[in-house]
C-alpha positions in Angstrom: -13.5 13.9 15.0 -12.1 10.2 15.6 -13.5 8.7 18.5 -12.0 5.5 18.8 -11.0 4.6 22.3 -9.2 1.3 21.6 -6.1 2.0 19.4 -5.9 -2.2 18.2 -9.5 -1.8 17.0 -8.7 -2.7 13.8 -5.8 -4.8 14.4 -6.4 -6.7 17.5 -4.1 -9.1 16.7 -1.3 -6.3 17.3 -2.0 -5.5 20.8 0.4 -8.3 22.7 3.2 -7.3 19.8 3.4 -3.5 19.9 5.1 -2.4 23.4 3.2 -0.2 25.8 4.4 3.3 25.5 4.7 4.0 29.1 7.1 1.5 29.3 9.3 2.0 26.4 13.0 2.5 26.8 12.7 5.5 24.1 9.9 7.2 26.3 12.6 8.7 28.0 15.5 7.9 26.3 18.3 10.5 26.3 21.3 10.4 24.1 23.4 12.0 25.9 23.3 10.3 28.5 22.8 7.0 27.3 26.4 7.5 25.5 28.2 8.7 28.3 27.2 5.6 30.2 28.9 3.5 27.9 32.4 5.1 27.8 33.3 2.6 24.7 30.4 5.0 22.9 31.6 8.2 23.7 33.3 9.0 20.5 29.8 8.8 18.7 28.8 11.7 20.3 30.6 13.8 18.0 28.8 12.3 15.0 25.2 13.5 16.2 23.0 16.1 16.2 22.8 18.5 18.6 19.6 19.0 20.2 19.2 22.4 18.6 19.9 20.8 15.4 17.3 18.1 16.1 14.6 20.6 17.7 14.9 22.8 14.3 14.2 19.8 11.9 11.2 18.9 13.8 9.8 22.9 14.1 10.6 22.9 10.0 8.5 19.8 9.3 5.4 20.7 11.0 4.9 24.3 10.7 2.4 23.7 8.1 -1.0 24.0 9.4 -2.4 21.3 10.7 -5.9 21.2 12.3 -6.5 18.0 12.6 -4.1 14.7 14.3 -1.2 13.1 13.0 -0.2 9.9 11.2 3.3 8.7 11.4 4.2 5.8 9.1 6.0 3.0 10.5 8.0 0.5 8.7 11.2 -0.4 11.1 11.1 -0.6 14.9 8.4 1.8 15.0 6.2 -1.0 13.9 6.9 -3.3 17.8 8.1 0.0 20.0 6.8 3.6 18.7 7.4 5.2 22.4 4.9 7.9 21.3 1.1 7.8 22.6 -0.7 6.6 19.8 -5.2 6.5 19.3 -4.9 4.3 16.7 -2.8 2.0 14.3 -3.9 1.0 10.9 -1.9 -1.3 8.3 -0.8 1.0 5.5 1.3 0.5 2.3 3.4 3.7 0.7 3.7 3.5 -3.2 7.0 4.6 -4.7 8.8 3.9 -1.8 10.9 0.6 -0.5 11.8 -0.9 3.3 15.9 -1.1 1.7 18.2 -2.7 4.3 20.7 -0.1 3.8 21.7 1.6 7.2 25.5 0.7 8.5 25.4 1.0 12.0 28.4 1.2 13.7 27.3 4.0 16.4 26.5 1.3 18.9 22.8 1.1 18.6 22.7 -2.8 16.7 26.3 -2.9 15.4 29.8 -1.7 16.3 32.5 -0.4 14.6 34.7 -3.7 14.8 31.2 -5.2 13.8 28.5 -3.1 12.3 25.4 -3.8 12.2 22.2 -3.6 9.9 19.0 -1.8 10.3 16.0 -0.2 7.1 15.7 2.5 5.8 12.7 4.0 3.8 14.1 4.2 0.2 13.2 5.1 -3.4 11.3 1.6 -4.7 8.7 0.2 -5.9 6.0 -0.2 -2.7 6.2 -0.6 1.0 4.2 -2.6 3.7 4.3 -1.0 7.2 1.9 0.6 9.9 0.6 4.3 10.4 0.1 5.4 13.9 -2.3 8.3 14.9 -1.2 10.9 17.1 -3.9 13.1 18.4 -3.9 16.4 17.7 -3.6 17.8 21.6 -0.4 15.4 22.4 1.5 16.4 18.4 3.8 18.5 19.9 5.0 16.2 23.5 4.8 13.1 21.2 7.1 14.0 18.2 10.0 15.6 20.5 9.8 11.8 21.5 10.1 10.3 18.1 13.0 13.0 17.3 14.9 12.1 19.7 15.0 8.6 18.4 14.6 9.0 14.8 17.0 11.8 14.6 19.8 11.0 16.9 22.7 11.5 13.9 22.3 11.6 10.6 20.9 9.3 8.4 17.0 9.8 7.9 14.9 12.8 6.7 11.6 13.5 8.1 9.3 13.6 5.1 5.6 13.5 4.6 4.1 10.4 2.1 0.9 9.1 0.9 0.1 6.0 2.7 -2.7 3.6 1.6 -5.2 2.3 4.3 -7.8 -0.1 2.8 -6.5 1.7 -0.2 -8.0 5.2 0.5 -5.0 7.6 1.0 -3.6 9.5 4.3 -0.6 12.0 4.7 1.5 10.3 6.6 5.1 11.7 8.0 8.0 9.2 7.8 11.5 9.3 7.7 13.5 8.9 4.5 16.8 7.6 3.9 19.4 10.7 3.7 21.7 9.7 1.4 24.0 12.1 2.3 24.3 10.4 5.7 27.2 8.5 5.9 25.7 6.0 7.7 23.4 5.3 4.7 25.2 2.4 2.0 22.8 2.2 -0.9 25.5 -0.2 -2.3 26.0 -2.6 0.2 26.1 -6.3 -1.4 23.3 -8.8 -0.2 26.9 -10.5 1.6 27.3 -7.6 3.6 23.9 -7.6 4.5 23.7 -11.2 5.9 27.0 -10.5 7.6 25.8 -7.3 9.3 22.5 -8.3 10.5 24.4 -11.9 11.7 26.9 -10.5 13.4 25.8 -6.7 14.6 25.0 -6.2 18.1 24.7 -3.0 20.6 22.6 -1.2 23.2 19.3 -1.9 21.7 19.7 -5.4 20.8 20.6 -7.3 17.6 20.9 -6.8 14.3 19.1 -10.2 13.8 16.5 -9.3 16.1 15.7 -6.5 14.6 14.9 -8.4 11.4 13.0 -10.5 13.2 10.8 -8.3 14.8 9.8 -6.9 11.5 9.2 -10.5 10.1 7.2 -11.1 13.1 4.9 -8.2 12.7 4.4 -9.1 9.2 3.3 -12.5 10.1 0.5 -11.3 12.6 -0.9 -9.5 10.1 -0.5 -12.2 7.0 1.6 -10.5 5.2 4.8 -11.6 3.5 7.5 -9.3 2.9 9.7 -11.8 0.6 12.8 -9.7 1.0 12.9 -9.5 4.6 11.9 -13.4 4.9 14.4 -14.1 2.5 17.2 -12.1 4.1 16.3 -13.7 7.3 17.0 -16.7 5.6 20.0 -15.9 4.6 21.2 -14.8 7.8 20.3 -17.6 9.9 22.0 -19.5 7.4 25.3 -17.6 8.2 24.7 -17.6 12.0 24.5 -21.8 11.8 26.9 -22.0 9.7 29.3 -19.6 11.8 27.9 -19.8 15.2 31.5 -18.1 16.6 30.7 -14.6 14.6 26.6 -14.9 15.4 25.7 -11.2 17.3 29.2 -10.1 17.7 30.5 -13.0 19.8 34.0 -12.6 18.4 
């Protein structure tokens, strides 16, 4: 059995950049009535999953026996706000899978429809950087109805189990995939419409450029460079000087 008692024992260096989960706005976040408090939103609720739907996705994936605690891969906004109560966080890489900036929001979250936004999804690829959080075993079942009702809120990921890499021994981790059926998901957006989204998208959680940054940031901590996500960065900050009247939706 682990007995760690400080999650950041490996990674002090994350412990002023990864929110408290008793304090997260996902702790108790509920999408219902988050929506119906912004009556410009309503019409996405028609485009998400119903709780049953949601509930039945998360019974599916973790039926399998399962003695011991889980690790959930991070590799988005899991990596600075994971909501759930986690006993320890490890840098991790996934093989065969890519961080692809792929996900058109326009549901609110960081975009609109008059100006969607951009967030990642976990894609087909060569390798991704990230973090793996342990959930012990006794609080599996409180902490993933949490992470559903965030991860899952419409369509676009898939819950999947991958092989993670932690100091290069490997761990079942569970993540979610992009679904490509999703509509949501654009697998061929051009790296134009990238820069614009992420520039421009803005919503109820934030930006679209924050977002980015976030991950960028988290990287840096931890002395890694992601050259995709620093170069997209780039790019968009590039955009939002050199049209400061579009920067996060301000026309």
């Amino acid at each position: 059995m682990n007995t760690l008692r400080d999650p950041f024992v490996h990674h002090p260096e994350l412990r002023d950049k990864i929110t408290n989960p008793a304090t997260s706005f996902f702790r108790t976040f509920n999408v219902r009535q988050v929506f119906e408090n912004n009556p410009e939103l309503r019409w996405v609720l028609d485009e998400l999953h119903t709780d049953a739907v949601r509930e039945a996705s998360r019974r599916a994936i973790l039926t399998a026996p399962n003695a011991g605690d889980l690790w959930i891969f991070a590799y988005g906004s899991l990596m600075w706000d994971p909501a759930f109560t986690f006993a320890e966080v490890r840098r991790a890489v996934v093989p065969d899978y890519a961080r692809r900036f792929i996900l058109k929001d326009t549901w609110g979250g960081r975009g609109s429809r008059e100006a969607p936004g951009l967030m990642a999804a976990l894609d087909k690829g060569d390798s991704c950087d990230g973090l793996v959080f342990r959930i012990a075993h006794k609080l599996i079942h409180s902490e993933t109805e949490i992470l559903w009702r965030r991860e899952m809120i419409g369509p676009a990921y898939q819950p999947h189990f991958v092989t993670a890499l932690v100091a290069g021994k490997p761990l079942r981790a569970l993540t979610f995939v992009a679904d490509h059926a999703a509509r949501s998901i654009r697998p061929n957006l051009t790296h134009a419409e990238q820069v614009s989204y992420c520039a421009t998208g803005t919503g109820i959680l934030g930006t679209s450029h924050e977002y980015l940054c976030n991950i960028v940031s988290q990287f840096a901590a931890l002395g890694i460079i992601d050259q995709p996500c620093t170069q997209l960065l780039s790019d968009v900050e590039a955009f939002m000087r050199a049209n400061p009247l579009k920067a996060n939706g301000r026309v």
